[in-house]
Every structure is written in C-alpha cells, then in structure tokens.
C-alpha positions as CSV (number, residue, x, y, z in Angstrom):
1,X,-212.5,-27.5,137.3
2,X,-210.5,-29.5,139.2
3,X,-206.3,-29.3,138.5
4,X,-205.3,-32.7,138.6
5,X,-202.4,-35.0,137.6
6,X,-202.3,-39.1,137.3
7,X,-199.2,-41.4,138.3
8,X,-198.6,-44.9,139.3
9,X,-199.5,-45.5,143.0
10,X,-196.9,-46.0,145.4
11,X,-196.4,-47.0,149.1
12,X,-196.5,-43.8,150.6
13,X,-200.1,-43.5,148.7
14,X,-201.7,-45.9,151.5
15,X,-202.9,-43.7,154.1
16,X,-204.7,-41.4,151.2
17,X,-206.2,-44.7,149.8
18,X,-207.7,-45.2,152.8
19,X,-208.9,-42.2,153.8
20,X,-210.5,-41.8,150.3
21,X,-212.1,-44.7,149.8
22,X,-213.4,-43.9,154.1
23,X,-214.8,-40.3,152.6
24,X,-216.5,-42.7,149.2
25,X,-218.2,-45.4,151.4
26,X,-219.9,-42.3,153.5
27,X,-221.8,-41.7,150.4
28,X,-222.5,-45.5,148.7
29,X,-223.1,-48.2,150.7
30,X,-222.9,-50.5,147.6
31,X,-218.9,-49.4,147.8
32,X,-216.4,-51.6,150.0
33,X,-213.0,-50.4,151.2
34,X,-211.3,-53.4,148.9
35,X,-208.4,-51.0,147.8
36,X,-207.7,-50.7,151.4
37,X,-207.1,-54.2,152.1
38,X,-205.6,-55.3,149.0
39,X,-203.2,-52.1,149.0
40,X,-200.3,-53.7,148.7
41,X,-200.9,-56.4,146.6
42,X,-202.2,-53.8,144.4
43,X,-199.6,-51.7,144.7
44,X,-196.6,-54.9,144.0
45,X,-198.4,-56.6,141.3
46,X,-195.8,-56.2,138.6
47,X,-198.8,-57.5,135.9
48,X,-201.1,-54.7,136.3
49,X,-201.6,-51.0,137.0
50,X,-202.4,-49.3,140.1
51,X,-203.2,-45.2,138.8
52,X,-203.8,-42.8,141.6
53,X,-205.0,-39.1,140.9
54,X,-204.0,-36.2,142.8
55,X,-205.0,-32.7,143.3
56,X,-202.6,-30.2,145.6
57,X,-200.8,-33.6,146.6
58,X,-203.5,-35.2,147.9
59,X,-205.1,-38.1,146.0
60,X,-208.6,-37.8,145.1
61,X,-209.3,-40.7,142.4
62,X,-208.0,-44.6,141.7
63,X,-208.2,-47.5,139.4
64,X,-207.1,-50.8,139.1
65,X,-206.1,-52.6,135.9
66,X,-205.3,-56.4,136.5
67,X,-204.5,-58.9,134.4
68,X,-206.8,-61.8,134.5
69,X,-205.4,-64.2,132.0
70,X,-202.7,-64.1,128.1
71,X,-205.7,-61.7,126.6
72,X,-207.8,-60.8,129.6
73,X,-207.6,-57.5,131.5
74,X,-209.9,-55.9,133.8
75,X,-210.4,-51.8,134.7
76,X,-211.8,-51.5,138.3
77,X,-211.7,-50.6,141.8
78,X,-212.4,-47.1,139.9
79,X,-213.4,-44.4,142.7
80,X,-213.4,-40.8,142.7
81,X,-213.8,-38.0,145.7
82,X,-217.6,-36.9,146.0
83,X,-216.6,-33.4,145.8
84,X,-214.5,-33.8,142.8
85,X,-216.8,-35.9,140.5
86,X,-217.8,-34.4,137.2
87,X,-214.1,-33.0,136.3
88,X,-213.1,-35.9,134.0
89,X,-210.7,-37.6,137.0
90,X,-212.2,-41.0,136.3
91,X,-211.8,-41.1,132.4
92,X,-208.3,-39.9,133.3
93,X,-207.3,-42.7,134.9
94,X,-209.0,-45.3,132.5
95,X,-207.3,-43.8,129.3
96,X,-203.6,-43.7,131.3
97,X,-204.3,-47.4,132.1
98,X,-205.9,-48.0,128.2
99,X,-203.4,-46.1,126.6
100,X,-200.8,-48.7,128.4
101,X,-203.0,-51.4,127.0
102,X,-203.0,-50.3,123.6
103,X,-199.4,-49.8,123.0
104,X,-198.3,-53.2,125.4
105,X,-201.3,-55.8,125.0
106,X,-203.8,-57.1,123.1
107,X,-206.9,-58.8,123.6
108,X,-209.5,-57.2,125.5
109,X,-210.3,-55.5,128.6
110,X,-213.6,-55.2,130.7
111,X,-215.1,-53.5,133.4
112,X,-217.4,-53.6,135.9
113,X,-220.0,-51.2,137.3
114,X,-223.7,-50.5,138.6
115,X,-226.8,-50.1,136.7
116,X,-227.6,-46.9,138.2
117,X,-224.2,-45.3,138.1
118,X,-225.0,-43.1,134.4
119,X,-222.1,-40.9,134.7
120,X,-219.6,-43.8,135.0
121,X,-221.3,-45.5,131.5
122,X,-221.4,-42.3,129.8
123,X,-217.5,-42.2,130.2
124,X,-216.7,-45.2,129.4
125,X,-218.8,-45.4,126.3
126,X,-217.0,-42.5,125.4
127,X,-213.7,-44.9,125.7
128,X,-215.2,-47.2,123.3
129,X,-216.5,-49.9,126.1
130,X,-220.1,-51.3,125.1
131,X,-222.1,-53.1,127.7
132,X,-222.4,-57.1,127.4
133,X,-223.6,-58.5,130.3
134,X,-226.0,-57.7,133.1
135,X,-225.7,-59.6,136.4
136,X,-228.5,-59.1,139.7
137,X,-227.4,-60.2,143.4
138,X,-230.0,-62.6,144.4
139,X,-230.2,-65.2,148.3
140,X,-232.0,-67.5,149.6
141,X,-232.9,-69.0,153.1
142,X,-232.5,-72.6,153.2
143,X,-234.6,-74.5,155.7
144,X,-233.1,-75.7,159.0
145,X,-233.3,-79.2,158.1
146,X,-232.9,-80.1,154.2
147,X,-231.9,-83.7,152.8
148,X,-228.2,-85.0,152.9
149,X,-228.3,-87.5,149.6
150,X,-228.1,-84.8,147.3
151,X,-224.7,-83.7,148.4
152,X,-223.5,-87.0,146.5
153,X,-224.7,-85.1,143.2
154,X,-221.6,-83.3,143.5
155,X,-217.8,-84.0,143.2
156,X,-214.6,-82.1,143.8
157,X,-212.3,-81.9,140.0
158,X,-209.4,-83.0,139.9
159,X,-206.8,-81.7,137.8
160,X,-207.5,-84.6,135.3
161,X,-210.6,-82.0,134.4
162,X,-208.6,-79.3,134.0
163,X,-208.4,-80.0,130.1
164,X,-211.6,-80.8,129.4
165,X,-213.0,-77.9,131.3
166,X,-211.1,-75.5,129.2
167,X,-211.7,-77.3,126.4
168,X,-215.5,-77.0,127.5
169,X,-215.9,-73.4,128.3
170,X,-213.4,-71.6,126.0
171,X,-215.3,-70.1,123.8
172,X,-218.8,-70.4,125.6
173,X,-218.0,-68.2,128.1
174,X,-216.1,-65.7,126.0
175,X,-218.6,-63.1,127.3
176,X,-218.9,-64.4,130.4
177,X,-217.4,-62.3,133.5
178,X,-216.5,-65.3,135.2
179,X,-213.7,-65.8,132.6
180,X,-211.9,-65.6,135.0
181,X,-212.4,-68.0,137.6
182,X,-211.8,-70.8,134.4
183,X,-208.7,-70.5,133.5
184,X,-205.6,-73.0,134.4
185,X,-204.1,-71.1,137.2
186,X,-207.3,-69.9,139.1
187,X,-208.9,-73.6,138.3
188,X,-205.7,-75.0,140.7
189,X,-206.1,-72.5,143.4
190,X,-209.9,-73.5,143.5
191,X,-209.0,-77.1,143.4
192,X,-206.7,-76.3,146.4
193,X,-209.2,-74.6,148.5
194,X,-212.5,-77.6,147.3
195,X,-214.8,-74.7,146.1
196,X,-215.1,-76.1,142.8
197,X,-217.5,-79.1,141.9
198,X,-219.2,-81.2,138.9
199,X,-222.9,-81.6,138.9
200,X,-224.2,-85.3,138.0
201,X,-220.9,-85.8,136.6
202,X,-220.2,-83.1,134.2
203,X,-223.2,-82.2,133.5
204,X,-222.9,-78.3,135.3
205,X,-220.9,-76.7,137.4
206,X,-220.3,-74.6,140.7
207,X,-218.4,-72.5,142.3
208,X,-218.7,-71.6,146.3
209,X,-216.8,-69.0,148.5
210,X,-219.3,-70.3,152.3
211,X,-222.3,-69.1,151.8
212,X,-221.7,-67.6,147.7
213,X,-223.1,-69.1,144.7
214,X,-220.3,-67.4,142.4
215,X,-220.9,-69.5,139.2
216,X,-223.2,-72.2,138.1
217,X,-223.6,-73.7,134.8
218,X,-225.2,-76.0,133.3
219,X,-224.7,-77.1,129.6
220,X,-228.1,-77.4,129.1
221,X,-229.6,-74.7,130.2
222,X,-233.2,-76.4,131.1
223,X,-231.1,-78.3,133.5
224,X,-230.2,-75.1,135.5
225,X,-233.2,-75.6,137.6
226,X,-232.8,-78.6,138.9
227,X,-229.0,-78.3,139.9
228,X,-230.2,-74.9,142.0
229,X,-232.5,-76.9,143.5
230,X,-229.6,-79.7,144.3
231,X,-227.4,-77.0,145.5
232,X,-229.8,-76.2,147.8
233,X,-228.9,-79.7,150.0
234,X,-225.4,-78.9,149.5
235,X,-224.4,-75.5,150.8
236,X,-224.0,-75.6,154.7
237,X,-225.2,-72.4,155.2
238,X,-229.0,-71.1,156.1
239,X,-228.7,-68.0,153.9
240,X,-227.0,-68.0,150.2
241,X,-226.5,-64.9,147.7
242,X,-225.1,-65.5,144.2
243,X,-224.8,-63.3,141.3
244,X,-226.8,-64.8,138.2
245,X,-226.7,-62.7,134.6
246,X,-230.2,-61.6,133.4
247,X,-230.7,-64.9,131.6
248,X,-230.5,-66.7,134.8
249,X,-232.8,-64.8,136.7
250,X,-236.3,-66.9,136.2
251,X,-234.3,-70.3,136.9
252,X,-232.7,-68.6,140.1
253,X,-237.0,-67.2,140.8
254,X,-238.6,-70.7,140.3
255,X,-236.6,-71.7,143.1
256,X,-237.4,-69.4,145.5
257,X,-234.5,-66.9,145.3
258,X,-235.0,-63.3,145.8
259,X,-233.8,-60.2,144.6
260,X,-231.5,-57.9,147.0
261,X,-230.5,-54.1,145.9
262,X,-233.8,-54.0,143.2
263,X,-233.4,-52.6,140.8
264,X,-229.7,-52.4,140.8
265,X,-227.8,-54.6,138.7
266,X,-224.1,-55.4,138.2
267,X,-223.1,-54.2,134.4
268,X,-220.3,-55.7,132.4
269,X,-218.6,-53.3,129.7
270,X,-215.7,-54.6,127.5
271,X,-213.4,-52.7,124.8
272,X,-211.2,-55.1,122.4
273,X,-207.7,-54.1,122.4
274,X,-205.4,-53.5,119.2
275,X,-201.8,-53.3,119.9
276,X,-200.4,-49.9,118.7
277,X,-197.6,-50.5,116.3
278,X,-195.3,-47.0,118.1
C-alpha cells in the first residue's frame, strides 16, 4: 500500500503536474495534459480546490474542484500514477475536496468520467455520487459545398435574452451538464466571443467552439432534427464532433453523424450537498 498524504497544490507543484499527467497520457489516450496548461489558473482560483497527493515528496495524484455557479460545483481533472492506482489516492482527494463542500457549501456537486473506467465509479459510488447522464462523442463531414440561406436561421443573443434564457432553462436543465455554459456570467463571455445563437427565433439553441457542436436544444424535442440538419449550413468547418446525451443520439444518427471512441461514453455523477452545521 501506498504511504501517501493530500494538501492544496501550490506553485512549486508544476513541474510534478506535468510530468505526471506526461507518465498518465502514456497509458490513455482519451486523457489530455489540461492540468498542465491551466496550472496556474488552477492553482490561483481563490473559488475552488486544487488537491495534489504525494508519496516520498513527489506528487502522484490530482483533482480539481471548481465552482461553476451559487450551488454548482464540479470534482475533475482527477488523475492518479499508473503504478499507484488501487491504493485509495483518488477517493482521498475527492473526500478532502467533499469534506470542504460539506462544511462550506451547499447545493450540489458533479463529476465527470468514462464509461469504461469501473474502478473510478466504484469509488465514487462509494462517496454517495449516482450516475445521471450519459453523453457519446459523435462528427460529421459536411460536404464541400452546402447551401448559404440557412445560416439566416440563426441569430447571435443579445443580452436582452439573457432573462428569458434563464428563465427558460432553469429548471429544465437541472440535470443537464451543460449547466454550466447557461448561467449569467458564462452567457456574457459567450455573447462576447458570438458562439451562442437562437434557432428560428427561440425556438432551440447552440453553442459552437470552430468546428464543436457543445450544446443544442430544442424545446421541442421533434424539432431537434431539423435544427441539426440547419446547423449543418452553418458551421464553417468540413468535419464537426459534438457531445449529445443518450437521448440525443437517434436525432444526431438520422442525420448522418457518427460515433467516435464506440463504445465509450462520457458519464455524469452528481452528489447533493448538505451544509454541515460544525
């Protein structure tokens, strides 16, 4: 069993980040080096918690709690050394970050993970998370030439919509993971960067990052269809990818998107909080 002790992450940690998450990528190519390049945000946001586990000085496990909105916090960027899985370093640094939770916030906090990654649910299960979404990665390749009208179908918010689309999707997506991309602060930095856009007027939905798909909606969902096969005129790029939950996988198939990484699928587990009264 590995000896082991958990702390707050700190500048110095950065060259150990890297070189762990170097050793982690070796053995998943699913895994990016994000901790790398958002080290020192990480490590300055004075919102969340940045938990680093060493062993002998030398850090072999990390999380990520962020705060993602007034009742909204997230447990990820969780990665452990391949030679010191199995020795409860992982569940370590999601009960120092929930402990935190429970005696500071309430709420509730989620996580995300991989279909096929059993020991990761079993520990988290254990911490009283229960699974409530499933999302796939899906593209497309759009045809070199593809009709211009469409575009018009779409419009930029303003932040006259603002209201109305909290109003909107408050408690619809309550168990959606893109929660986050809706609420006041992230709807302005959208707004800011044009990746946000009304279908037919309010009638669905988008969000784009270039060629990503990262949210469509519809409020009818027999309409979801047709605006995928609308966004298909808009997008400038000849290859998309998006992220639809299992409910949106036949619309996404009907028009001609395909699976990537089958069978894996992105898994959403959430815990709600209650504010310890020490």
């Amino acid at each position: 069993m590995t000896e082991f002790i958990t702390r707050i992450a700190i500048p110095s940690d950065q060259y150990g980040i890297e070189q762990l998450e170097h050793i982690i990528i070796k053995k998943n190519n699913i895994l990016n080096n994000k901790a790398a390049k958002k080290f020192h945000q990480w490590v300055n946001d004075k919102d969340g918690k940045f938990i680093v586990a060493l062993s002998n000085d030398v850090i072999i496990g990390f999380g990520k709690l962020d705060k993602n909105g007034s009742k909204e916090w997230w447990l990820g960027g969780l990665r452990v050394h391949p030679d010191h899985q199995s020795s409860g370093i992982g569940g370590s640094i999601y009960r120092e970050g929930l402990e935190w939770l429970q005696k500071n916030q309430h709420g509730y906090v989620r996580c995300l993970t991989y279909s096929n990654l059993t020991p990761i649910h079993k520990m988290i299960a254990h911490e009283g998370f229960k699974h409530i979404k499933s999302y796939v990665l899906m593209e497309k390749t759009l045809p070199e030439y593809r009709l211009t009208q469409n575009k018009r179908l779409f419009r930029s918010i303003t932040p006259n919509d603002f209201k109305f689309i909290k109003l909107k999707f408050s408690r619809t997506f309550f168990f959606e993971k893109h929660t986050t991309y809706l609420i006041p602060a992230k709807l302005n930095i959208l707004f800011k960067q044009n990746r946000i856009f009304w279908w037919k007027e309010k009638q669905g939905l988008i969000i784009i990052n270039k060629n990503q798909l990262c949210f469509a909606h519809t409020f009818k969902p027999n309409e979801l269809k047709a605006m995928l096969d609308d966004i298909e005129n808009f997008m400038k790029d000849s290859k998309i990818i998006s992220n639809p939950n299992i409910e949106q996988i036949n619309s996404f198939k009907k028009t001609n998107w395909v699976l990537k990484h089958k069978p894996i699928e992105k898994w959403v587990f959430e815990k709600n909080l209650t504010k310890s009264n020490d």
